[in-house]
N, C-alpha and C positions, 0 to 999 in steps of 0.2 A: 740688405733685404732681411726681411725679419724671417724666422724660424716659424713654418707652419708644423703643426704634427705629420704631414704629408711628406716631408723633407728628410726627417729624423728614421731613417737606417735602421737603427735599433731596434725602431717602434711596430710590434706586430702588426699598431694599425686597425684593435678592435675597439669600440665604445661601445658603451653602455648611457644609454638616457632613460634615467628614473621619471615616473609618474609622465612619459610620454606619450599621454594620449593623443595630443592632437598632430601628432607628427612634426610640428615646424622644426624642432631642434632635430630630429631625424633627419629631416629632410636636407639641413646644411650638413650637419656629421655625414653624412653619405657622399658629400664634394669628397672629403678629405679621408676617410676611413676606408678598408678595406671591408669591413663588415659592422654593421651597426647593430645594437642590441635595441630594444626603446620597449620598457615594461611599464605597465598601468594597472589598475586595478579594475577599471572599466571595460569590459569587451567591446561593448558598443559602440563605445569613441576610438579603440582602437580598428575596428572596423572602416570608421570615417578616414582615418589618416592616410595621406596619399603612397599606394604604394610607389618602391622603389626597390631594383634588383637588389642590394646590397642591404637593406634594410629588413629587419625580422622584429615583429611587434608580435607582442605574446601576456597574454595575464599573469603577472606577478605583482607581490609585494616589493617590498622596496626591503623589508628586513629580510625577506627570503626567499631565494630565485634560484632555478636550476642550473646557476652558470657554475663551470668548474673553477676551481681553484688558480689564483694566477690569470684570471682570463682575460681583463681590460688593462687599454694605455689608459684610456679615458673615461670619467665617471663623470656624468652633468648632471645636474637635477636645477630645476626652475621653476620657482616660486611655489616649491610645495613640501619641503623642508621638515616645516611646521606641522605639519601632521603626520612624520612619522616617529615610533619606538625610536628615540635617540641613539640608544645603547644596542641597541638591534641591530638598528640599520648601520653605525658604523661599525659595528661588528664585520656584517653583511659583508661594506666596504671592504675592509682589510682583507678580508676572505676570498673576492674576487678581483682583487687587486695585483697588477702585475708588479714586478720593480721598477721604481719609476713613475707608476701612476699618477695621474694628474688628474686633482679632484675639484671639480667646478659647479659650485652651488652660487645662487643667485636667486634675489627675492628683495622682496620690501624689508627694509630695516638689516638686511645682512652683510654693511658693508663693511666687511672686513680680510687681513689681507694676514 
């Protein structure tokens, strides 16, 4: 049986999903996560997103977010990479990053491993 992050003991269990307006990546992180983060730059479209108890959608950047230090297992971002402060936002990353973290980007032309 394969290893979900739902499995993993260790794992606090929190994600964060960048530029998550429209909720879908929320909405599956929320099966498996104990608390989801999911920031956009959008209000509006975060408005749209379906809620869900577990799930907390909030206006942020992707280079700068009010989460403490250490705070995600998991960091997703989907198909919007491309328009952030490179150097910013993996700052960002490292900064809310727990031990451990697993960084999952995904997009047109970013196949790499």
């Amino acid at each position: 049986m394969a290893s979900t992050p739902a499995s993993r003991s260790s794992w606090r269990l929190n994600s964060w999903n960048v530029k998550g307006a429209a909720g879908k990546v929320a909405a599956v992180l929320a099966q498996y996560f104990q608390e989801v983060e999911a920031t956009d730059l959008s209000a509006n479209q975060l408005a749209q997103a379906p809620p869900r108890p577990n799930v907390r959608y909030q206006v942020a950047t992707a280079e700068r977010t009010p989460f403490p230090d250490e705070r995600f297992d998991l960091i997703t971002v989907g198909q919007a990479v491309h328009w952030f402060d490179q150097e910013a936002y993996h700052a960002e990353v490292r900064r809310v990053a727990g031990p451990g973290t697993v960084l999952a980007e995904w997009g047109y032309g970013l196949a790499q491993t």
